[in-house]
C-alpha positions, 0 to 999 in steps of 0.5 A: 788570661792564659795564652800559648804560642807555637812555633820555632825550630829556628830563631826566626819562628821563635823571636817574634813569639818571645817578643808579643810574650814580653808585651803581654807580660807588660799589659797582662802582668798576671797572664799565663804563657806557654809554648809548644816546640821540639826537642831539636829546635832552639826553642828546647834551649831559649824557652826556658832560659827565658822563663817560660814553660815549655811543651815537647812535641814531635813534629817535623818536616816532611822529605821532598825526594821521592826514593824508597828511604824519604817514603819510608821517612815521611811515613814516621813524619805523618805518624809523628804528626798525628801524635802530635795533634793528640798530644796537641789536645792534651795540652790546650785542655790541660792548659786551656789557653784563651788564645793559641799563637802560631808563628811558624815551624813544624810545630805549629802546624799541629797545635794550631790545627788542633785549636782549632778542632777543639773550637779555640781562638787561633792567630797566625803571625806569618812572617815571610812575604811567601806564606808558608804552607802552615799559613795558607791552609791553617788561615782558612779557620784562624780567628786572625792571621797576621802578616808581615809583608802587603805583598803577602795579601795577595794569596789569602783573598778574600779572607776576612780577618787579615792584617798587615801588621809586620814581623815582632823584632828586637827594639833598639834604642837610637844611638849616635852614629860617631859615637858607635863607630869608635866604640869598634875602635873604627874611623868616625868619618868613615862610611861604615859597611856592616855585614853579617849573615847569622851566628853561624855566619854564611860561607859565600857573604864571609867568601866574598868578604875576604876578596874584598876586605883589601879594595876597601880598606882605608876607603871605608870601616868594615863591621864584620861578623863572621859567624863562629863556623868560619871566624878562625879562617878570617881571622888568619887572613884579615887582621882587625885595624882602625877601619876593620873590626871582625868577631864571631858574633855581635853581641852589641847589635844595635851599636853594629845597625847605628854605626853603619850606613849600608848593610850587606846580609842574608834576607830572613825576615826578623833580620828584614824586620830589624833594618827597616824598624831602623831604616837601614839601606841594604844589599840583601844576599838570599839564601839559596837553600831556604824553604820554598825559597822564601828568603828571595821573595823577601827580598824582592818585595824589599827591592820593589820598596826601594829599600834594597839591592838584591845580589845572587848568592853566586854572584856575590864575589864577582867584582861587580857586586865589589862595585855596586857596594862600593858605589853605594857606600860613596852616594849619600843621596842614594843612601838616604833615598834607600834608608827612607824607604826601608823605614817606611816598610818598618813596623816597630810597634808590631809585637805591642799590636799583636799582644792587644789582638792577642788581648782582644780575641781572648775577651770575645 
């Protein structure tokens, strides 16, 4: 069985991708994995720290201006795109997958269009509650296409072949809530805020932190990731203690989700996929800037669930956001209502369900 997947630029395209990979090596063990991204994309990195081989194609994204220079961009995009449809054939026919995978980013858009030019097997695994563009016109001739949200159904109807199966996610193993909170050398009793907003960290969550840091200390424990862009600006400001415990990155981040009775972070949908596999409450801060603003429709259909609030970026250092966390952190019954309904929305054995489609299709 040989199976290629397509996708990336970012960890959220990649991940889900890495980890249906990892289930069909556990099914499949002889199978033949590969994967087709750019040279700009953490894919270039991950993939072969990870093992497996990897195609380079070049492939971007188009400017959304409309001055002389962006024309002139995305006429070098559209040529690049082109190339990398031919490119894309070279390798399904050299490769001959059973099955091509798209998860999302420039990159799949090519390979999986040229899948399915050549006839082969497509599955689409969207991840946002917003359908890219990639989904929305590719699923027309997909074999499958999977999504994370139900939310999302409502712009594929009529398309046969449609499944909610969630987004693929780390899995993590159940850990004393007491225990992991002194493993960050924090208070047992305490409840326990966890906030983060990805490796690079997020200015306005790490802005509005600093305002808050001192209303909440001694009131709750604080399990802070900066990000490493702005861990040496907290770090001159906010000194670690028995209730706050601050890093660039964490790298025991199923300890950070067991400790913590609310989550404050950015709305990207592997992060969406991890809290409610655990089924943690959340006070979700969307990014502004995420394309087709797919981060606020994540957020939404979370709010919707009953298993997040939804702050505004801008917003978020006001006193009254301060306040709803506070509140929140204080209203065990509210917490448990919230965490309920997150779980509810969790889809914990999405990649092991993907790879028997994955499996399945490649018998037909």
């Amino acid at each position: 069985m040989n199976v290629l997947f397509a996708g990336g630029g970012t960890g959220g395209h990649l991940y889900p991708g890495v980890a249906m990979a990892a289930e069909l090596i556990k099914a499949v063990p002889d199978i033949r994995i590969s994967f087709a991204g750019t040279a700009g994309g953490i894919e270039a990195t991950e993939v072969p720290r990870l093992g497996y081989r990897l195609h380079l194609l070049p492939a971007r994204g188009l400017k959304r201006g409309r001055s002389v220079r962006d024309i002139i961009t995305n006429a070098g995009v559209l040529a690049d795109f082109a190339l990398a449809i031919s490119q894309s054939m070279a390798i399904i026919r050299r490769e001959n997958p059973d099955v091509v995978v798209g998860t999302g980013g420039y990159v799949s858009a090519p390979v999986l269009l040229a899948a399915q030019l050549m006839g082969r097997k497509t599955l689409i695994q969207e991840q946002n509650a917003f359908p890219g563009v990639t989904t929305r016109l590719l699923s027309r001739m997909a074999t499958e296409v999977h999504l994370s949200f139900a939310e999302s159904l409502r712009f594929f109807k009529g398309r046969s072949s449609l499944f909610v199966t969630g987004n693929p996610a780390r899995d993590f193993s159940p850990e004393d809530q007491h225990d992991c909170r002194s493993r960050f050398g924090l208070e047992r009793e305490l409840p326990t805020l966890l906030v983060f907003g990805g490796s690079l960290g997020a200015r306005s969550i790490n802005n509005a932190m600093l305002r808050f840091f001192e209303p909440l200390a001694g009131k709750v424990n604080l399990i802070w990731q900066t990000g490493k862009l702005d861990f040496d600006r907290v770090r001159a400001t906010v000194a670690p203690s028995g209730t706050i415990w601050i890093a660039p990155y964490i790298q025991q981040m199923g300890a950070a989700y067991a400790a913590a009775d609310l989550v404050v972070c950015r709305a990207g949908a592997s992060t969406l996929a991890e809290l409610t596999n655990l089924g943690k409450p959340s006070v979700l801060v969307p990014y502004p800037h995420a394309a087709a603003d797919h981060q606020r429709h994540n957020g939404l259909a979370m709010v919707k669930a009953g298993a997040s609030l939804m702050i505004e970026d801008d917003r978020l250092a006001d006193d009254g956001s301060l306040s709803t966390i506070l509140a929140l952190l204080e209203n065990r019954d509210a917490l448990a209502r919230m965490g309920e309904s997150s779980r509810i929305q969790g889809h914990p054995g999405a990649a092991a369900e993907l790879a028997a489609r994955i499996i399945a299709l490649s018998k037909k």
